[in-house]
mmCIF file of the N, C-alpha and C atoms, coordinates in Angstrom:
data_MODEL
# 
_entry.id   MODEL 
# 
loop_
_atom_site.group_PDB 
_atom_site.id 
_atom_site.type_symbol 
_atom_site.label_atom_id 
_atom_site.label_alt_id 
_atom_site.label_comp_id 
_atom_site.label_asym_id 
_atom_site.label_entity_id 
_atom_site.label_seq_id 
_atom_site.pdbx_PDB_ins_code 
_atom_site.Cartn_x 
_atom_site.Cartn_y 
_atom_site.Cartn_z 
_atom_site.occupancy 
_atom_site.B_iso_or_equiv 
_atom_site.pdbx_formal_charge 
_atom_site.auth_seq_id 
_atom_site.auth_comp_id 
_atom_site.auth_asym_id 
_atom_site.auth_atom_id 
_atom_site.pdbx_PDB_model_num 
ATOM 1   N N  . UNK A 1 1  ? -26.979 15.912 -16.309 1.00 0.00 ? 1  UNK A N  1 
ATOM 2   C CA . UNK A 1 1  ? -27.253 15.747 -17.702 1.00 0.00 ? 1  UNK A CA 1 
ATOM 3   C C  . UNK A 1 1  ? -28.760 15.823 -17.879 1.00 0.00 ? 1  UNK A C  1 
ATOM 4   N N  . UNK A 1 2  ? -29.298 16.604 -18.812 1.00 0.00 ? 2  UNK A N  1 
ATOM 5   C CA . UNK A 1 2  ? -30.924 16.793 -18.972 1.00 0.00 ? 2  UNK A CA 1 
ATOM 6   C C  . UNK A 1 2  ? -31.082 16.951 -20.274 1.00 0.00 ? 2  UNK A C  1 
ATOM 7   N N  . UNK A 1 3  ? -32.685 16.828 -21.193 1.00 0.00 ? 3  UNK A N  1 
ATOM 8   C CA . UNK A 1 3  ? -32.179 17.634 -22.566 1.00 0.00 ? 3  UNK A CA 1 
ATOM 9   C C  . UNK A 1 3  ? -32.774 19.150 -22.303 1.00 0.00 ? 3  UNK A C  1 
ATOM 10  N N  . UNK A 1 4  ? -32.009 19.881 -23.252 1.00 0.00 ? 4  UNK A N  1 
ATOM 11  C CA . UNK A 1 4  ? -32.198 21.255 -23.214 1.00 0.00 ? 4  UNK A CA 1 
ATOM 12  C C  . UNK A 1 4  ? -32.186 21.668 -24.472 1.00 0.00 ? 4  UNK A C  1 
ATOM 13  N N  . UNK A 1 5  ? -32.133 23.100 -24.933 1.00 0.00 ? 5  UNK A N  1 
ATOM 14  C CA . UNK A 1 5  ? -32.018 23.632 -25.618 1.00 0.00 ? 5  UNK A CA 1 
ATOM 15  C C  . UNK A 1 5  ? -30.735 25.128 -25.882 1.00 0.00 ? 5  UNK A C  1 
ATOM 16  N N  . UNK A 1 6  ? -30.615 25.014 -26.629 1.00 0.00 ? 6  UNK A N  1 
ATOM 17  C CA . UNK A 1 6  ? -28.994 25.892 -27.070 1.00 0.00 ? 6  UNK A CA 1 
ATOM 18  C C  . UNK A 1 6  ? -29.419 27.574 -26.471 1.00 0.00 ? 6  UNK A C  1 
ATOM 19  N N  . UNK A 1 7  ? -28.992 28.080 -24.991 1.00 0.00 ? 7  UNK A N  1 
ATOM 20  C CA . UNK A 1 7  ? -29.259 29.101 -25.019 1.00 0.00 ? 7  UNK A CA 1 
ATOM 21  C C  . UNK A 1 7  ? -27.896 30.020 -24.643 1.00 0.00 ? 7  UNK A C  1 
ATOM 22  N N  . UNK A 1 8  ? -28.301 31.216 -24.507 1.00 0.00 ? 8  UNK A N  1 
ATOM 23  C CA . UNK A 1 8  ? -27.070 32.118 -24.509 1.00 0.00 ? 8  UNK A CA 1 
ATOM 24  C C  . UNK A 1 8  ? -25.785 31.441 -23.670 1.00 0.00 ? 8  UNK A C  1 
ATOM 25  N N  . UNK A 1 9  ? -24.091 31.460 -23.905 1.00 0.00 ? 9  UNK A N  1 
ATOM 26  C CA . UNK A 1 9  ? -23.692 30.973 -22.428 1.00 0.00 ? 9  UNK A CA 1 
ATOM 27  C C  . UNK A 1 9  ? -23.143 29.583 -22.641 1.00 0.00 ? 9  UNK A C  1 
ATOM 28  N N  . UNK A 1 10 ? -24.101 28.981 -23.708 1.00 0.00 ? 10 UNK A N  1 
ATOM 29  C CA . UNK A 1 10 ? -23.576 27.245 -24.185 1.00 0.00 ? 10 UNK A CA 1 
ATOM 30  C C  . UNK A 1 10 ? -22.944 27.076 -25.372 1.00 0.00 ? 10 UNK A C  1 
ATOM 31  N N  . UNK A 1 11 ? -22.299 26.128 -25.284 1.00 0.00 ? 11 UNK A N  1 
ATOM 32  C CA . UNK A 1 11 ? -21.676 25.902 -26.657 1.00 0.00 ? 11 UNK A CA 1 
ATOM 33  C C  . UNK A 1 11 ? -21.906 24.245 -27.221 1.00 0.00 ? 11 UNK A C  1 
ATOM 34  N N  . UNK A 1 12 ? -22.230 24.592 -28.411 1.00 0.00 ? 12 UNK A N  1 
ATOM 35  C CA . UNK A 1 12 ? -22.940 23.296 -28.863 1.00 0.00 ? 12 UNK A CA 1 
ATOM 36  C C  . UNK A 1 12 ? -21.475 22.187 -29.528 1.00 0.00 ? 12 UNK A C  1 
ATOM 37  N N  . UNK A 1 13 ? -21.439 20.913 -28.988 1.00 0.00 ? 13 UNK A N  1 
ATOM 38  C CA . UNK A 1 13 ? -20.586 19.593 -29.434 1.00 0.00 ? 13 UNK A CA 1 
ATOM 39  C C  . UNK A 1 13 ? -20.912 18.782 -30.051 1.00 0.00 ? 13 UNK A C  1 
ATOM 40  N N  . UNK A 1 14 ? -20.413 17.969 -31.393 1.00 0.00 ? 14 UNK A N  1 
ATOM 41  C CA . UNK A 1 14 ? -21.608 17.176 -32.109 1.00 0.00 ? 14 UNK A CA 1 
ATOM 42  C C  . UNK A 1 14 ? -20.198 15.982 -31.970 1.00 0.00 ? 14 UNK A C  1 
ATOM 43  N N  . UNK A 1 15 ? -20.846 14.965 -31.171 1.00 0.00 ? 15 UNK A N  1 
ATOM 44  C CA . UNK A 1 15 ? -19.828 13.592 -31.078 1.00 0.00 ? 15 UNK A CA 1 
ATOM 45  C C  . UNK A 1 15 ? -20.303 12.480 -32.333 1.00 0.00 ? 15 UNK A C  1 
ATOM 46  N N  . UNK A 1 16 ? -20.100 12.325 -32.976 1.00 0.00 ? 16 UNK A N  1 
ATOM 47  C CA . UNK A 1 16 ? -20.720 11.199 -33.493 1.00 0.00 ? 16 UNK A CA 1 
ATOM 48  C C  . UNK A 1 16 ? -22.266 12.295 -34.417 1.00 0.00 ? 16 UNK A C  1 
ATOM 49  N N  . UNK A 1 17 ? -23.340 11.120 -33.747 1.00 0.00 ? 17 UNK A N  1 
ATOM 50  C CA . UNK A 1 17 ? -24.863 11.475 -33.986 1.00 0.00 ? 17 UNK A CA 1 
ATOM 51  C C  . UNK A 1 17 ? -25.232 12.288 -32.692 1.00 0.00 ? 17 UNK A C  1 
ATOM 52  N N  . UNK A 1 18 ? -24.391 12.344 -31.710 1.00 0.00 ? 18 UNK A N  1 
ATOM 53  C CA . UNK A 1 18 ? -25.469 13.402 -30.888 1.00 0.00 ? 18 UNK A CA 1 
ATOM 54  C C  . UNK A 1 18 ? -24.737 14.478 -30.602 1.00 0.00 ? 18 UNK A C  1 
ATOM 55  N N  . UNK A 1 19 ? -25.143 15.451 -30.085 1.00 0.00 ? 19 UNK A N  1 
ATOM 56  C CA . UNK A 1 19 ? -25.039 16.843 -29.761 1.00 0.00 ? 19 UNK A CA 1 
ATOM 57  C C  . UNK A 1 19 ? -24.955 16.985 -28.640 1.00 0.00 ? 19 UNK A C  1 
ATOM 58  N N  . UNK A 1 20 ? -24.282 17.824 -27.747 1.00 0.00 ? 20 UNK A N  1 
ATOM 59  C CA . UNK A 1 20 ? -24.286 18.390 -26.444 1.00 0.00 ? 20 UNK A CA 1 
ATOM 60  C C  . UNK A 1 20 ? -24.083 19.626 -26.173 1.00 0.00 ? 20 UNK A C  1 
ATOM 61  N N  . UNK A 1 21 ? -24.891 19.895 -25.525 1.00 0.00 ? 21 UNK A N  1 
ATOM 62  C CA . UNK A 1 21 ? -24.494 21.329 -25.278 1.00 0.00 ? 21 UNK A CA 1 
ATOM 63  C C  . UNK A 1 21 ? -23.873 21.527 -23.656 1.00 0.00 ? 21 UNK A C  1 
ATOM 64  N N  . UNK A 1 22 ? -22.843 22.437 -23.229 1.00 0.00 ? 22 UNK A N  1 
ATOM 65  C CA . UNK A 1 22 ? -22.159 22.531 -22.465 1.00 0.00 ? 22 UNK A CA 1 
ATOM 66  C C  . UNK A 1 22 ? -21.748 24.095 -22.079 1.00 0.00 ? 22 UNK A C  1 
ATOM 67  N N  . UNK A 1 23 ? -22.422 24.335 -21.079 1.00 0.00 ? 23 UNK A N  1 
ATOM 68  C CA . UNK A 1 23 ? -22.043 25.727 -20.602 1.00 0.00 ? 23 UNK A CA 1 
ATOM 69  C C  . UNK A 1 23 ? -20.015 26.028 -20.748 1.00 0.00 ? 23 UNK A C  1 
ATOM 70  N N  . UNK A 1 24 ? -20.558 27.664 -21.056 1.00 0.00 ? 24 UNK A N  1 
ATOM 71  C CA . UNK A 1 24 ? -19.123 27.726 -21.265 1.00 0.00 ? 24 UNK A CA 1 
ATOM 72  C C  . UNK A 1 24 ? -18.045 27.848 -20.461 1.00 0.00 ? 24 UNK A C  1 
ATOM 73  N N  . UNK A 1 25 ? -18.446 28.072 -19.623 1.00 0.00 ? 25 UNK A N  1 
ATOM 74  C CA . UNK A 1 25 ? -17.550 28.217 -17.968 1.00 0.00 ? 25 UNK A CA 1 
ATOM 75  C C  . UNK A 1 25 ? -16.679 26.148 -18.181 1.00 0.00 ? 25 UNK A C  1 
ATOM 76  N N  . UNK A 1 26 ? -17.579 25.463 -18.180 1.00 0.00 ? 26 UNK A N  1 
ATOM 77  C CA . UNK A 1 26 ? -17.265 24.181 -18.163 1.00 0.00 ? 26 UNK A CA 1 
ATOM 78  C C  . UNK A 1 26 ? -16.372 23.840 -19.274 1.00 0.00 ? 26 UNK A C  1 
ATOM 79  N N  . UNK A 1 27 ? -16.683 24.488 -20.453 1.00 0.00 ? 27 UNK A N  1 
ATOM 80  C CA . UNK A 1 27 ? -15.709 24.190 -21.755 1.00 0.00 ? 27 UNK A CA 1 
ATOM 81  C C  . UNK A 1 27 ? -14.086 24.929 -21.649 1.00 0.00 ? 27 UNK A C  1 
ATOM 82  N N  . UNK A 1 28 ? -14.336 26.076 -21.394 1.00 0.00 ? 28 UNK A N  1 
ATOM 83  C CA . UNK A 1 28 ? -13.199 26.614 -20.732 1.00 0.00 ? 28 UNK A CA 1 
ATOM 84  C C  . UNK A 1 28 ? -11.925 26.453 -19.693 1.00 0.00 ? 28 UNK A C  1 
ATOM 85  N N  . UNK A 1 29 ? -12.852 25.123 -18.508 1.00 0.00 ? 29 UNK A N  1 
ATOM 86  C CA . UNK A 1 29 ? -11.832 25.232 -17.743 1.00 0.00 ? 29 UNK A CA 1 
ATOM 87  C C  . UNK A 1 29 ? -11.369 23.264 -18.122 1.00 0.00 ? 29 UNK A C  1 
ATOM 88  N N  . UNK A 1 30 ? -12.490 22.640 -18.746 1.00 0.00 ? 30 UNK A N  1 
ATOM 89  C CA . UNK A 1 30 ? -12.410 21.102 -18.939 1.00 0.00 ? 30 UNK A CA 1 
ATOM 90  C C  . UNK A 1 30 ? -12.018 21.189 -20.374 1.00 0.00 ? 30 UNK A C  1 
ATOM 91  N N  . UNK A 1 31 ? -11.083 20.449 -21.168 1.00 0.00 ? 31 UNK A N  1 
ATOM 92  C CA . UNK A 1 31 ? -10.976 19.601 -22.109 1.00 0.00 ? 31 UNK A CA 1 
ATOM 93  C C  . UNK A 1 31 ? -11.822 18.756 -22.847 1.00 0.00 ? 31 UNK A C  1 
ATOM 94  N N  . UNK A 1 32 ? -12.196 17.805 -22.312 1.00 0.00 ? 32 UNK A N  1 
ATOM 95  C CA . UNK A 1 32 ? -12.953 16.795 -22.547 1.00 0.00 ? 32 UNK A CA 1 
ATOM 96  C C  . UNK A 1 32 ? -14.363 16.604 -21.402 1.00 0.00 ? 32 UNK A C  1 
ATOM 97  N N  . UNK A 1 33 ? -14.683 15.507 -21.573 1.00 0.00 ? 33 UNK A N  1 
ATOM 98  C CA . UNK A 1 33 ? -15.905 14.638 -20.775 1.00 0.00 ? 33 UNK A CA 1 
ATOM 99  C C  . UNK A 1 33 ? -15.634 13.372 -21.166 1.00 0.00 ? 33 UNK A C  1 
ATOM 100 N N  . UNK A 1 34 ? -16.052 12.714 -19.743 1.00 0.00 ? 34 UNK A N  1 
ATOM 101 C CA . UNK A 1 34 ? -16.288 11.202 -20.168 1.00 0.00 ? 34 UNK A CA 1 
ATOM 102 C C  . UNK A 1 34 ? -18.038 10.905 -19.413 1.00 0.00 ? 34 UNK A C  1 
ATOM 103 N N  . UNK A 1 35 ? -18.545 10.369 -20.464 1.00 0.00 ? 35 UNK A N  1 
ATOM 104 C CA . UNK A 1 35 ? -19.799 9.856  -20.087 1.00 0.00 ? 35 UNK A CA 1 
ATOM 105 C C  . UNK A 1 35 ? -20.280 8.845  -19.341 1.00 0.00 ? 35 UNK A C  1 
ATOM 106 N N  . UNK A 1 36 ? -20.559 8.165  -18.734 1.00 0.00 ? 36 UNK A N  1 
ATOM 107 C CA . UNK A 1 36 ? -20.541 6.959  -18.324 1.00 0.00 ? 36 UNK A CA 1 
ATOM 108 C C  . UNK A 1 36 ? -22.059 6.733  -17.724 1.00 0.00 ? 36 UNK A C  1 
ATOM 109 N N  . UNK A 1 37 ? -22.661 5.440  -17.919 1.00 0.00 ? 37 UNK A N  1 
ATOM 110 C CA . UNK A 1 37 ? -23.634 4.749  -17.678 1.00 0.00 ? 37 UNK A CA 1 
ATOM 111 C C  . UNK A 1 37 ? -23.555 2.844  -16.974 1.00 0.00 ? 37 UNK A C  1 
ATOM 112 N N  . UNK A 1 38 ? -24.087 3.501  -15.812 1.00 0.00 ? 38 UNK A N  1 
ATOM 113 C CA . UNK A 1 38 ? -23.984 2.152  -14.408 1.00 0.00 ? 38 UNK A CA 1 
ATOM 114 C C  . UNK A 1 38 ? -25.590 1.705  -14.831 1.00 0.00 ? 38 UNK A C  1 
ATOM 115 N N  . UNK A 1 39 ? -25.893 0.757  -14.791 1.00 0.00 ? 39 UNK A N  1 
ATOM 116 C CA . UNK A 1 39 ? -26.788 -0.396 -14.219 1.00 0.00 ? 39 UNK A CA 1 
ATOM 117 C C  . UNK A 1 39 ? -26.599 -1.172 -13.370 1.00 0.00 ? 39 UNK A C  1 
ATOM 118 N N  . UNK A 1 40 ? -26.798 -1.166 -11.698 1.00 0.00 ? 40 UNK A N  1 
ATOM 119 C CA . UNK A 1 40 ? -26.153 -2.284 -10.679 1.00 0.00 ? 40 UNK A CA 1 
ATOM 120 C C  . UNK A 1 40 ? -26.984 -1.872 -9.831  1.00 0.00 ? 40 UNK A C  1 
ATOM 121 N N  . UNK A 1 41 ? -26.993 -2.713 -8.679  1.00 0.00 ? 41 UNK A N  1 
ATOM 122 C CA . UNK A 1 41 ? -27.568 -2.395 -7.121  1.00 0.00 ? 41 UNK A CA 1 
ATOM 123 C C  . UNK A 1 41 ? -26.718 -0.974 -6.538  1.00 0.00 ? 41 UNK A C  1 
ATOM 124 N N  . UNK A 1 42 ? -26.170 -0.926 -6.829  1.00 0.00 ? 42 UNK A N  1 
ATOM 125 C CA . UNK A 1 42 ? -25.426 0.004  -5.980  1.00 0.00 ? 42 UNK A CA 1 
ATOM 126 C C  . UNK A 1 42 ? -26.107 2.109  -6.786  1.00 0.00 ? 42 UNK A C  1 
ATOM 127 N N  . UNK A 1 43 ? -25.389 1.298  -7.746  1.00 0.00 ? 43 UNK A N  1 
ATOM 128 C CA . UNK A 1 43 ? -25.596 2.696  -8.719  1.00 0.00 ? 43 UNK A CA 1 
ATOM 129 C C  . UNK A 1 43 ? -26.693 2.749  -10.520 1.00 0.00 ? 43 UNK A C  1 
ATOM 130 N N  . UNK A 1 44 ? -27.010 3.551  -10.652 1.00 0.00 ? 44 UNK A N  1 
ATOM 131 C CA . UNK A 1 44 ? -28.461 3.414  -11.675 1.00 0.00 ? 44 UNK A CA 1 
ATOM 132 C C  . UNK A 1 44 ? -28.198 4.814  -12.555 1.00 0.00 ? 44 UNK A C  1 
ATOM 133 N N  . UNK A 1 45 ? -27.633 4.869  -12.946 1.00 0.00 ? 45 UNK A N  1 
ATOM 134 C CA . UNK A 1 45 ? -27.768 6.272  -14.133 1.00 0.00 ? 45 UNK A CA 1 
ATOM 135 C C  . UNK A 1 45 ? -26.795 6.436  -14.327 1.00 0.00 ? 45 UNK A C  1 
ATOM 136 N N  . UNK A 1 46 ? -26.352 7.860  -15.463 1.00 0.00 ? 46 UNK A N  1 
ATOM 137 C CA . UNK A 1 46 ? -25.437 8.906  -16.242 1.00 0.00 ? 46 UNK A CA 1 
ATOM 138 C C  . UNK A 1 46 ? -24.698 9.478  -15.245 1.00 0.00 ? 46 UNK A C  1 
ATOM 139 N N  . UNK A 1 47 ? -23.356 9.293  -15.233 1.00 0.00 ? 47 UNK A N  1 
ATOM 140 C CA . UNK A 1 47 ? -22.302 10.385 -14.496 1.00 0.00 ? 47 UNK A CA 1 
ATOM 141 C C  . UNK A 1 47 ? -21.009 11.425 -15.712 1.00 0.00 ? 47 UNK A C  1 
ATOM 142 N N  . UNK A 1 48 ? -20.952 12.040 -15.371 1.00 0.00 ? 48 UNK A N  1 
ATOM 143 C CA . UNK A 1 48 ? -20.293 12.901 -16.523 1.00 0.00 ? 48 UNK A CA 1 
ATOM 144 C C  . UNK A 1 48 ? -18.698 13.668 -15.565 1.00 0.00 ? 48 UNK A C  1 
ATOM 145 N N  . UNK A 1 49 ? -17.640 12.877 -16.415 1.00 0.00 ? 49 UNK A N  1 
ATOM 146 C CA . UNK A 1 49 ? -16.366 12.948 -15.492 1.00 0.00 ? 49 UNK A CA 1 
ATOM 147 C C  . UNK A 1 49 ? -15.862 13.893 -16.099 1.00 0.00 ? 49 UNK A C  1 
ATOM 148 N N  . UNK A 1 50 ? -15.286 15.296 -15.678 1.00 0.00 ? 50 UNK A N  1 
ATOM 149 C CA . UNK A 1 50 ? -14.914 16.079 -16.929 1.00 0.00 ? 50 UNK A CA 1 
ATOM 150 C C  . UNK A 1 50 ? -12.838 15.262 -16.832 1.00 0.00 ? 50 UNK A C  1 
ATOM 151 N N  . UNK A 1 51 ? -12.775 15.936 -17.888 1.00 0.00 ? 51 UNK A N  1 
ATOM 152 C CA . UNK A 1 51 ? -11.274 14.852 -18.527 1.00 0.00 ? 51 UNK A CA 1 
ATOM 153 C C  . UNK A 1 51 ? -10.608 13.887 -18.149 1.00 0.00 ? 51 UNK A C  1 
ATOM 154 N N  . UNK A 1 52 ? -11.887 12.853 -17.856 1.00 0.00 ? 52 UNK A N  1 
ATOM 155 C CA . UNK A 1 52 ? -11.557 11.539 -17.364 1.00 0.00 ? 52 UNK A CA 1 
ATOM 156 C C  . UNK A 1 52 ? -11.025 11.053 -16.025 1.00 0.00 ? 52 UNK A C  1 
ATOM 157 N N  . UNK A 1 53 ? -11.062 12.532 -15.186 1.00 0.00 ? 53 UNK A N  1 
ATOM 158 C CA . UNK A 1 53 ? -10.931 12.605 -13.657 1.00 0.00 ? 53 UNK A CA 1 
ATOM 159 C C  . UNK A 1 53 ? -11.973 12.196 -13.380 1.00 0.00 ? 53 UNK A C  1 
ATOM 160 N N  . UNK A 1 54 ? -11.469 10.829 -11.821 1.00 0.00 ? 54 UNK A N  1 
ATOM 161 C CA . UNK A 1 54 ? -12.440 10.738 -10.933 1.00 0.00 ? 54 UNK A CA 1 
ATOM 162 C C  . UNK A 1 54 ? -11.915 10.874 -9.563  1.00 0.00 ? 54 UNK A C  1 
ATOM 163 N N  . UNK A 1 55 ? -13.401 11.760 -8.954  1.00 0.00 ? 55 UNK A N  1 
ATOM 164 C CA . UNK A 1 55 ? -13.224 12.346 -7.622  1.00 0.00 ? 55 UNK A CA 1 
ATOM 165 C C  . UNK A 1 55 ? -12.550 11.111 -6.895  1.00 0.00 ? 55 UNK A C  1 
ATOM 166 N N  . UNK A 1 56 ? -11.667 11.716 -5.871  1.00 0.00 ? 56 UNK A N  1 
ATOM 167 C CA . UNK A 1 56 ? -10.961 10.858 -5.073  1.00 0.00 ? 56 UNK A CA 1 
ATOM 168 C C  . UNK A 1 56 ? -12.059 10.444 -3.688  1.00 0.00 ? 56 UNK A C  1 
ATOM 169 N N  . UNK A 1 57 ? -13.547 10.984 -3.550  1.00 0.00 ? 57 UNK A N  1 
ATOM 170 C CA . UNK A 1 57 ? -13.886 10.827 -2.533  1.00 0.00 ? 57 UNK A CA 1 
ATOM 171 C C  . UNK A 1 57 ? -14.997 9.311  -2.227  1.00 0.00 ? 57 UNK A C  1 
# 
């Protein structure tokens, strides 16, 4: 996750108040996203699950 700007290839999502943009390969083969934000010893930032799958590893 970074900010960017809308270029060829992306397709722009407006949730609410914010916007995302998401390559289209990713929109195509995912449904959704789930966003998620950790604060802990273990883990510290943004992970982005596409349709609420999480890796089994």
């Amino acid at each position: 996750m970074a900010l960017d700007e809308l270029k060829e290839g992306d397709e722009k999502v407006e949730v609410g108040e914010y916007t995302f943009l998401i390559e289209d390969y990713l929109a195509e083969n995912f449904s959704s996203f789930t966003i998620d934000y950790s604060n802990n010893w273990l883990r510290k930032g943004f992970t982005v699950i596409p349709d609420g799958r999480v890796s089994s590893c």
